[in-house]
N, C-alpha and C positions, 0 to 999 in steps of 0.2 A: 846920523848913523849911516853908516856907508853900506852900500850892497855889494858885500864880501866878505866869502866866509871866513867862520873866524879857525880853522883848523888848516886849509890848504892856500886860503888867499885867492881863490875860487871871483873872478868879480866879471862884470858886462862886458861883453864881446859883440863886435858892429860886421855888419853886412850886407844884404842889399837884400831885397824881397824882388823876386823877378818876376815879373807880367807873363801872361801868354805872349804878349806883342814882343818882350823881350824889353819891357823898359826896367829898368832896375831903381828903386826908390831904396834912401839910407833908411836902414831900421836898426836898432841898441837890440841885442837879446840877452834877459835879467835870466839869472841864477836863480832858481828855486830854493831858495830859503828859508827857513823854519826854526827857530827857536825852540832846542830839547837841553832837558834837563837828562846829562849823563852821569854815571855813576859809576866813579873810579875804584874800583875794588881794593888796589895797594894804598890809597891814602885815606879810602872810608869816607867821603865827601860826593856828596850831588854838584858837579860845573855845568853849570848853565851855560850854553853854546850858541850862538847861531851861526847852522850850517847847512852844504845844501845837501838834497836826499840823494843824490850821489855818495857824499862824502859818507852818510847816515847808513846805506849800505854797506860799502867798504868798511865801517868801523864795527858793524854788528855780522859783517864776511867774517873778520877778523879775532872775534869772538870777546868783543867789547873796545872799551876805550883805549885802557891800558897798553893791551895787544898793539894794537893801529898805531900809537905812537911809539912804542919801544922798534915796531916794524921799521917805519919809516926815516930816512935821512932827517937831520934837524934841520938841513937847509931847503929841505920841501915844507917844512911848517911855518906859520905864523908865529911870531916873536913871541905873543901868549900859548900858543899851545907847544913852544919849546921852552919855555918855564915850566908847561905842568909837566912835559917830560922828565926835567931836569930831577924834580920833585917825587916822581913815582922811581929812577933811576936810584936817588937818593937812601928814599924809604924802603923800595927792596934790599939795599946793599946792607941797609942797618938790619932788616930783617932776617938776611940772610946772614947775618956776621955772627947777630945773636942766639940763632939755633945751630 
C-alpha cells in the first residue's frame, strides 16, 4: 500500500533537515494519513478512504464528502475518487429528474 492519499494523491515530499552548523542531511516527509470511514449522503454508502487530515478538514470545511468532490476539478482527484464523483453526479441527476 502506498503512502498516498486516496482523494487528492497527497504522497512523500524530500528535503533536507538543516543543522545549526548548516549541514543539511536528506530526509522523506510522510503525509499524515488515516483511514475514515465517510459517508456519502447522495449514494447512502459508508467509502472507506485513506486520507490525510488536511484533506479530512477541507472535506468536513465543505460540509461533507459529497460537497468536496462535486467542488473540486476531476483532474485534481484520484482516479477512485473521480469514479465516486462520477456516481454521486449521476445519482443526483436521477434524483433530480425524478422530483
Amino acid at each position: 500500500m502506498s503512502r498516498r492519499c486516496s482523494v487528492t494523491d497527497t504522497g512523500p515530499m524530500f528535503g533536507h533537515k538543516v543543522s545549526h552548523s548548516n549541514r543539511k542531511k536528506n530526509v522523506q516527509f510522510m503525509p499524515n494519513l488515516q483511514h475514515v470511514s465517510l459517508v456519502s449522503d447522495a449514494l447512502g454508502v459508508s467509502v472507506s478512504l485513506r486520507v490525510t487530515v488536511a484533506t479530512l478538514r477541507s472535506i468536513e470545511h465543505n460540509g461533507g464528502l459529497d460537497a468536496y468532490l462535486l467542488k473540486h476539478h476531476e483532474r485534481k482527484l484520484t482516479p477512485e475518487a473521480g469514479r465516486l464523483k462520477r456516481q454521486i453526479k449521476r445519482k443526483l441527476a436521477k434524483t433530480a429528474k425524478a422530483a
